[in-house]
C-alpha positions in Angstrom: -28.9 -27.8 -82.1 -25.9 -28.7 -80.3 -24.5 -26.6 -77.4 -21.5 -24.6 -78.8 -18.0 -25.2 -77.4 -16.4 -22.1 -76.3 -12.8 -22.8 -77.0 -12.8 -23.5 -80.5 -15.6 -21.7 -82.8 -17.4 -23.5 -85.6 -17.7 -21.5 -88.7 -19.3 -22.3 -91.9 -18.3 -20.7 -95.5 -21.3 -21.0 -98.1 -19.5 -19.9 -101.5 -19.6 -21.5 -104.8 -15.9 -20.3 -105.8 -13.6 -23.1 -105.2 -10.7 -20.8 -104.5 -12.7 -18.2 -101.6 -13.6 -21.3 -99.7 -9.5 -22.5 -99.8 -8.7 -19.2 -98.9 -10.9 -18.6 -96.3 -10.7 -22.2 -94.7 -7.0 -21.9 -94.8 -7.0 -18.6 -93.3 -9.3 -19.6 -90.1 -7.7 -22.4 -89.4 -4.4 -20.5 -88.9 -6.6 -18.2 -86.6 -7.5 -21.2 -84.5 -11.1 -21.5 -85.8 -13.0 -24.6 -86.6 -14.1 -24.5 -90.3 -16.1 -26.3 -92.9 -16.4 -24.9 -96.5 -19.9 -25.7 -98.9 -21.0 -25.0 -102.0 -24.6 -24.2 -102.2 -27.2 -23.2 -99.7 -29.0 -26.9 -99.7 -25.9 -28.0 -98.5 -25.6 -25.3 -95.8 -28.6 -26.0 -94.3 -27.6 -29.8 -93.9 -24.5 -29.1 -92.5 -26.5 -27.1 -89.7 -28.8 -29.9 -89.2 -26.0 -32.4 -88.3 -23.8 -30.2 -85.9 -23.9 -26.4 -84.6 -21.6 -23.7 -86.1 -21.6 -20.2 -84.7 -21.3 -18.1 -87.7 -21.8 -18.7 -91.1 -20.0 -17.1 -94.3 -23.1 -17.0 -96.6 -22.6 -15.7 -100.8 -25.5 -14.0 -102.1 -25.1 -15.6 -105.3 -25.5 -19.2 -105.0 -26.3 -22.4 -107.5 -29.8 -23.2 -106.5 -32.0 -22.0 -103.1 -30.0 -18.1 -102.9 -28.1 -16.4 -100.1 -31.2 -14.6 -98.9 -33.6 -17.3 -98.9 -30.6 -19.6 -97.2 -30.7 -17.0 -94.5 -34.7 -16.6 -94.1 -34.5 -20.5 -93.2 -31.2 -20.5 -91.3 -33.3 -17.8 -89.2 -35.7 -21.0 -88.1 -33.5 -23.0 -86.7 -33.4 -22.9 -82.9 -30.5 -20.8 -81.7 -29.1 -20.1 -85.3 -25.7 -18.7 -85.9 -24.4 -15.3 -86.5 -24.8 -14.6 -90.2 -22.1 -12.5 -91.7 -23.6 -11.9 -95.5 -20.7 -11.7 -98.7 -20.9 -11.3 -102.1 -19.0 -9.4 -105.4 -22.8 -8.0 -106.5 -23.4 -5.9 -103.2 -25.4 -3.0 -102.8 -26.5 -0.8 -100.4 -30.3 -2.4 -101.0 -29.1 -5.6 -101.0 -27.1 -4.9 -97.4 -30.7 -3.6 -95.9 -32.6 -6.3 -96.9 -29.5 -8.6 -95.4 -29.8 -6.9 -92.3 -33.3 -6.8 -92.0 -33.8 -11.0 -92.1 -31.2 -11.1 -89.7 -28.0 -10.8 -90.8 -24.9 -9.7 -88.5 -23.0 -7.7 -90.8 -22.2 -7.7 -94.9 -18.8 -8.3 -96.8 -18.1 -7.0 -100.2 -15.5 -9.1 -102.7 -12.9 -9.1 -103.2 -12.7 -10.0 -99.3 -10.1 -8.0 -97.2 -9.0 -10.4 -94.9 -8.6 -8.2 -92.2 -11.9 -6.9 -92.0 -13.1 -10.3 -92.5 -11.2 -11.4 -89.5 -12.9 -8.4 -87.4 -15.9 -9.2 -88.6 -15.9 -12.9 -87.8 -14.7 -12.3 -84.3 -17.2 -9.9 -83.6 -19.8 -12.4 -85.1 -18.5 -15.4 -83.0 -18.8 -13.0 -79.8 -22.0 -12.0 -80.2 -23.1 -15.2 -80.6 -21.7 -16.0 -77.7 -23.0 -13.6 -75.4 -26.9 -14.7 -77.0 -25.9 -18.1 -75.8 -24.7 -16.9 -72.1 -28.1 -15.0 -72.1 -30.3 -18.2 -73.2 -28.3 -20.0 -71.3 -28.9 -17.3 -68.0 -32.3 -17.0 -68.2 -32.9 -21.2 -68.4 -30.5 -20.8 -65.1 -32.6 -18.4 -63.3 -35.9 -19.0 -64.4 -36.6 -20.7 -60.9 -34.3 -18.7 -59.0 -36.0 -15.1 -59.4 -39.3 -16.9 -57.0 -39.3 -15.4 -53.4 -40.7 -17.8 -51.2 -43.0 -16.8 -48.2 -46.2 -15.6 -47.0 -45.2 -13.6 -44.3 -46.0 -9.9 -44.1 -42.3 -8.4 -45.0 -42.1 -11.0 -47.7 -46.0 -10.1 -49.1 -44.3 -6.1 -48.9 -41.0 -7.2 -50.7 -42.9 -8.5 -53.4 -44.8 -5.6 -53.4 -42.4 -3.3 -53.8 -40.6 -5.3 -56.3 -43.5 -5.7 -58.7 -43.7 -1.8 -58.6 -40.6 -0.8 -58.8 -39.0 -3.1 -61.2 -40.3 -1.5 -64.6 -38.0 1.6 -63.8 -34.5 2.1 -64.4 -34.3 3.6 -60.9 -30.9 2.3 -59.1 -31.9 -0.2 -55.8 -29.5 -0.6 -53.0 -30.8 -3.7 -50.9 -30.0 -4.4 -47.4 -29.8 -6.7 -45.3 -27.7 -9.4 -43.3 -25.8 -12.3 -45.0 -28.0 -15.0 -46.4 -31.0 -13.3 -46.7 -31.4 -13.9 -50.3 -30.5 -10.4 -51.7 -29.3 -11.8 -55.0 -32.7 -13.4 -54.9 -34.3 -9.6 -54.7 -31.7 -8.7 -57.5 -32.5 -11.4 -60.0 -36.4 -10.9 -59.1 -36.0 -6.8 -59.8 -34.1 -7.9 -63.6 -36.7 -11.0 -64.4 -39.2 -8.0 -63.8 -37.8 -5.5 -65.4 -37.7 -4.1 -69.0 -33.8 -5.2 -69.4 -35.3 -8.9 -68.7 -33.6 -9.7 -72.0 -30.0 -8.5 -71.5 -27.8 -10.3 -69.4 -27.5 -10.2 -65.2 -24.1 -9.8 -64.2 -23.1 -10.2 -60.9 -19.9 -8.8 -59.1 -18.7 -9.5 -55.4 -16.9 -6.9 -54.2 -15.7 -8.6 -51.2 -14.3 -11.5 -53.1 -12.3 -9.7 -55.7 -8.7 -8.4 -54.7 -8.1 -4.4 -54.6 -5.6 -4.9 -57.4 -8.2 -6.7 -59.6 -11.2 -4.7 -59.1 -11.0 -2.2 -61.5 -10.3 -4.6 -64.5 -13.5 -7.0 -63.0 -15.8 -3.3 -63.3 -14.2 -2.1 -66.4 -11.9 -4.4 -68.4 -8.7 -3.9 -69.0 -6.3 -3.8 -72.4 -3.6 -6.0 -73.6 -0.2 -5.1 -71.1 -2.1 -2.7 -69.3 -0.5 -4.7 -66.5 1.7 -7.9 -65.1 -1.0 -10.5 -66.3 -3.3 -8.7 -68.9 -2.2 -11.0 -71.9 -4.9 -9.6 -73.9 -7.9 -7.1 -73.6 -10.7 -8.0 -71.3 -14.6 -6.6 -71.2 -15.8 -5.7 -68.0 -19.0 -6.3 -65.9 -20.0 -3.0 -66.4 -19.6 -3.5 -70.6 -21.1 -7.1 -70.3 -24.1 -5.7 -68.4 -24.6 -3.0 -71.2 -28.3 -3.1 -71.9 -28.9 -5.3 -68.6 -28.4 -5.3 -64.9 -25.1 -5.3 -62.9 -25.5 -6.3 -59.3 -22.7 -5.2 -57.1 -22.5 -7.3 -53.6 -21.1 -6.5 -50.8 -20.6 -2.8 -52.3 -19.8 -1.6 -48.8 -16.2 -3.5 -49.1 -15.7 -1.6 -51.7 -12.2 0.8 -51.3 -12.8 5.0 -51.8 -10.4 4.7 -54.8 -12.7 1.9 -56.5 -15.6 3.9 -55.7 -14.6 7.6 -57.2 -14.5 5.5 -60.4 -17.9 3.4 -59.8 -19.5 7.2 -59.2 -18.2 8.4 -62.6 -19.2 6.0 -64.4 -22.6 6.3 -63.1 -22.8 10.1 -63.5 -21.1 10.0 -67.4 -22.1 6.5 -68.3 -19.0 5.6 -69.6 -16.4 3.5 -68.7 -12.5 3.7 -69.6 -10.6 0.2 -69.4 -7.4 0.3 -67.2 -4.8 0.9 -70.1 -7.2 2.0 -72.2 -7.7 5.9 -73.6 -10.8 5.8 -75.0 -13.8 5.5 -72.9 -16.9 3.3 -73.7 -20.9 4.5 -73.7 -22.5 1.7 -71.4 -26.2 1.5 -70.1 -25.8 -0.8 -67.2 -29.2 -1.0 -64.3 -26.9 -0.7 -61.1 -28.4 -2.6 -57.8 -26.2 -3.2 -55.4 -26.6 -5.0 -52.2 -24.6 -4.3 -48.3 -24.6 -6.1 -45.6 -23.2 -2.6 -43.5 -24.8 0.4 -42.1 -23.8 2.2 -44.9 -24.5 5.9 -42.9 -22.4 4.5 -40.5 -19.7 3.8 -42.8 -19.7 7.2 -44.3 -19.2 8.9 -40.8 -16.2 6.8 -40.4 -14.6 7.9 -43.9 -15.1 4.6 -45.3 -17.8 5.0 -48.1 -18.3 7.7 -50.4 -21.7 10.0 -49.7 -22.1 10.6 -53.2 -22.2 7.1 -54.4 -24.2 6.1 -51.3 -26.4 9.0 -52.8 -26.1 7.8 -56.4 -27.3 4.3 -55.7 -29.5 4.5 -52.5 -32.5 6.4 -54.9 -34.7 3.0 -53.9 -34.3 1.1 -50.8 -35.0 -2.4 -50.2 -34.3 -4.0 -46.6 -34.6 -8.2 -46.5 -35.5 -9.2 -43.5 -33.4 -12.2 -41.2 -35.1 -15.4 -41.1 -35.9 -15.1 -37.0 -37.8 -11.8 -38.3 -40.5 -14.4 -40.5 -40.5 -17.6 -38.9 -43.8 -18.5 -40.1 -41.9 -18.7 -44.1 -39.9 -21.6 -42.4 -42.2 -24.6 -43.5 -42.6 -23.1 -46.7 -39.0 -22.4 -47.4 -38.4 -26.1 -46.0 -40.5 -27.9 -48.7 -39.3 -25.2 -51.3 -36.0 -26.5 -50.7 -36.8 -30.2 -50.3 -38.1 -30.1 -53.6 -35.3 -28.2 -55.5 -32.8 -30.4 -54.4 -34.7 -33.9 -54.6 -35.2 -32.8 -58.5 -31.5 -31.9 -58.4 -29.9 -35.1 -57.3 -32.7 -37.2 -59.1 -34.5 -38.2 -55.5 -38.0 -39.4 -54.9 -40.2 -36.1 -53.4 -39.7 -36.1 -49.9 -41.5 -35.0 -47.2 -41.1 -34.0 -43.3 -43.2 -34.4 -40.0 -44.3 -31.9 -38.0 -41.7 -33.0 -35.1 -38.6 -32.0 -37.8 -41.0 -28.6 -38.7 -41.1 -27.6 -35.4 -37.1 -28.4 -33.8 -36.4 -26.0 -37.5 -39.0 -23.3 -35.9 -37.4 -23.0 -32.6 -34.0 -22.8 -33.9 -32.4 -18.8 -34.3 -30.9 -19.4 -38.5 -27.5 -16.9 -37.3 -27.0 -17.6 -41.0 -30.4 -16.8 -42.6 -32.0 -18.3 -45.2 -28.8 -19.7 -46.6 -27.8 -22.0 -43.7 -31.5 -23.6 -43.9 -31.0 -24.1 -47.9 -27.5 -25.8 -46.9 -29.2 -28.0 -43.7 -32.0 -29.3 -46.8 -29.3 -29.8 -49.5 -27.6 -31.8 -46.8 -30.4 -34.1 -45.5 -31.2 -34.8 -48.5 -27.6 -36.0 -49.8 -27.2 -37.6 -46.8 -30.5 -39.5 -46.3 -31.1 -41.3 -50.1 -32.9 -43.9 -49.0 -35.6 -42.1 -46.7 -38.7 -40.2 -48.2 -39.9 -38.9 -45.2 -37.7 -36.7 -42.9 -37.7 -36.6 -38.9 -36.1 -34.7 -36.3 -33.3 -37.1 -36.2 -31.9 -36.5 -39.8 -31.6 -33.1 -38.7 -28.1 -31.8 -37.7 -26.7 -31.4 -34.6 -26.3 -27.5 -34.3 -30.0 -27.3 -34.6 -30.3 -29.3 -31.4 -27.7 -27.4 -29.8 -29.3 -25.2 -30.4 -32.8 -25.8 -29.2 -31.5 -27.1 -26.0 -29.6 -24.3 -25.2 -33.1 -22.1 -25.8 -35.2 -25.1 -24.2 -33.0 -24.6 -21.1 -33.4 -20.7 -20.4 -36.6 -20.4 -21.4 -38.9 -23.6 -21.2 -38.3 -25.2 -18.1 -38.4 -24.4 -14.6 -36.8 -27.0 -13.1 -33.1 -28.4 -13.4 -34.5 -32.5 -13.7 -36.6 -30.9 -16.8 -34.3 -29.1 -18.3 -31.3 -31.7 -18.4 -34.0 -34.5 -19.6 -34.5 -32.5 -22.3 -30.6 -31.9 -23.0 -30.1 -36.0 -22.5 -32.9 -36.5 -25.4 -31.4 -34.2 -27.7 -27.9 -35.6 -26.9 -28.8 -39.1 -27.5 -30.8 -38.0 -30.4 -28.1 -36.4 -32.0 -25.5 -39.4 -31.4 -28.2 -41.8 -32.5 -28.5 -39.4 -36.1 -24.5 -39.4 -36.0 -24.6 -43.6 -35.9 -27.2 -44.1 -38.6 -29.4 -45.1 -35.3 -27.4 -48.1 -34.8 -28.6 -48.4 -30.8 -25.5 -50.9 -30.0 -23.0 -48.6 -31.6 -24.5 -45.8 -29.9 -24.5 -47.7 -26.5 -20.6 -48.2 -27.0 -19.7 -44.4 -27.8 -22.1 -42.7 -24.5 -20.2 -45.5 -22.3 -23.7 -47.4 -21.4 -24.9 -51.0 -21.7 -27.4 -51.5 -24.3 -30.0 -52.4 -22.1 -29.4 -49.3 -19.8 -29.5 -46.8 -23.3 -32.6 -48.9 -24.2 -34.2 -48.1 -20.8 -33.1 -44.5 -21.1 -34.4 -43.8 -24.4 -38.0 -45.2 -23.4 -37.8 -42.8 -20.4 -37.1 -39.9 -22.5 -39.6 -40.6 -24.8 -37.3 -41.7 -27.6 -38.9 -44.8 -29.9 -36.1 -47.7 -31.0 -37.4 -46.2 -34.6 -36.0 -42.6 -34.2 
């Protein structure tokens, strides 16, 4: 089937009364729903063939092939619609058997419009959230993969594969970039919530005004803004995991209410009075000393308490050098399939100027030097050290220069070679173009460049 657009539902009403499927398409459409009416259950199922609705209104009594049996084979299809069930015969065996082939809910005639609007927007939600959740686990199905071989990595993996069958709350640490959303997602494919959904908040990224409606929803005029009621992470995550990043940027106020709602397991929108029974997995991720931050005042000890039960600690990239070729081709791959590119490859030259480089950013800054290359460079297959960008020569001459040679004339070869590497990468190694740019005839660059070692190639 068709992917489902969000903004304007497609339902389907299965009656044989003329006048309930006038009423009810009438009715929809003035609630901004997409609808289509049929008579019989043959024709139901052909209407699902050609394009994708996300609930159907089936009748029980129907000319031909019945409401149940309709529903058995609506059940077949590949992501199949909600299936609200009405009929003027009801009863309470009938409603049972409904349920139990799948049906979201039952309707009695005569049809009170009002429940049948409830209903029907329960029916198109739930549906929806079964499609986010298809549509999540396609999205991370590569994702939840920790790449390396080195020994904290071999440990990680380790502790995740035992861990992850619990409900036990994780707080990972670790610097930014390490991949702890990659620990996160690997703890949920792992666990037994696998199925629900992953929902991820960033606490550093959300303003203090807006925090508590991101965590726990909010109702309609609750505030300047709220122009109708809104579900919260902590809600959407019910029956799942909810990642919290960054909870160290967190404020205290945020965090009395994150600590109640882990101790009651309920949550109470803002302008709402009734609270709400969730079951949300809580891991949550810092990039702080979190102890540190309690003896200032600025994180709670009970909620550091309350979600520290199991401790994970990612290590930087300078930490596990040796996952650096790994990560490299990992990367190399993910984004040739991404932008449709031939599989590329690298030398040993490009494999060892990424080695000797320090990765301040971690993990993430290699991902974005790969994605970059490989957008850049469409036309080459194989990769050398002069695709690579500048700040990773900077780099490497600045550590060349304290720590590899002992003499000045060494050391400021080595800078000249990097330089003119890295102006030659900048000019598509266009040697004239270069020439004009450092100042130098093209004969002198040409001389220079075979004295450094540098091939008319690179």
């Amino acid at each position: 089937m068709l992917p489902l657009s969000h903004s304007m539902p497609n339902i389907l009403i299965v009656d044989d009364e003329a006048s309930i499927r006038k009423i009810l398409l009438e009715v929809l459409a003035e609630e901004g729903y997409s609808a289509t009416a049929v008579e019989s259950g043959e024709a139901c199922l052909d209407a699902l063939r050609k394009q994708p609705f996300a609930v159907v209104l089936l009748d029980i009594w129907l000319p031909g092939v019945d409401g149940l049996e309709t529903l058995q084979r609506i059940r077949e299809f590949d992501n199949p619609p909600e299936i609200v069930i009405i009929s003027g015969h009801g009863t309470i065996e009938t409603a049972v058997r409904a349920t139990k082939l799948g049906a979201f809910d039952f309707l009695e005639k005569p049809l009170s419009l009002d429940r049948t609007l409830i209903v029907i927007k329960n029916a198109v939600e739930a549906h929806r959230l079964r499609a986010e959740n298809r549509d999540f686990r396609k999205q991370i199905a590569g994702r939840g993969v920790i790449v390396g071989d080195s020994v904290p990595m071999k440990a990680l993996r380790q502790q995740i594969g035992i861990m992850a069958p619990t409900n036990g709350r994780v707080l990972i640490y670790g610097e930014s970039g390490t991949g702890k959303e990659l620990v996160a997602l690997a703890i949920h494919a792992q666990s037994l919530r696998k199925e629900g959904l992953f929902v991820e908040l960033n606490c550093a990224a959300i303003p203090e005004e807006l925090i508590e409606s991101e965590l726990f929803g909010h109702r309609k005029g609750s505030f300047s803004g709220a122009a109708g009621d809104k579900e919260g992470k902590f809600q959407k995550a019910d029956g799942g995991t909810l990642f919290l990043d960054e909870v160290g940027d967190m404020s205290l106020t945020t965090q009395s209410k994150v600590l109640r709602a882990l101790d009651e397991g309920r949550v109470t929108p803002v302008g709402g009075e009734a609270s709400i029974v969730v079951d949300a997995r809580v891991i949550a991720a810092t990039n702080k000393d979190l102890e540190e931050e309690i003896a200032r005042g600025n994180f709670r000890e009970d909620l550091f308490y309350r979600l520290n039960v199991i401790p994970f600690f990612v290590p930087p990239l300078r930490e596990r050098h040796e996952d650096i070729p790994q990560l490299v081709r990992h990367f190399m791959k993910e984004f040739s399939s991404a932008y449709s590119r031939r599989p590329r490859e690298i030398t040993d030259d490009a494999i060892d100027v990424l080695l000797r480089y320090s990765w301040p950013g971690n993990v993430r800054e290699l991902r974005n030097v790969i994605e970059r290359i490989v957008i850049m460079n469409p036309a080459v297959t194989r990769f050398e050290r002069k695709h690579l960008p500048p700040l990773v020569y900077r780099e490497n001459v600045r550590r060349s220069a304290g720590a590899e040679f002992s003499t000045l004339h060494d050391a400021r070869a080595a800078y000249e070679r990097d330089f003119i590497l890295k102006k030659l990468d900048e000019n598509h190694g266009n040697v004239s173009r270069t020439a004009e740019l450092l100042g130098l005839e093209r004969s002198h660059l040409y001389r220079k460049m075979k004295g450094l070692g540098i091939a008319v190639k690179e």
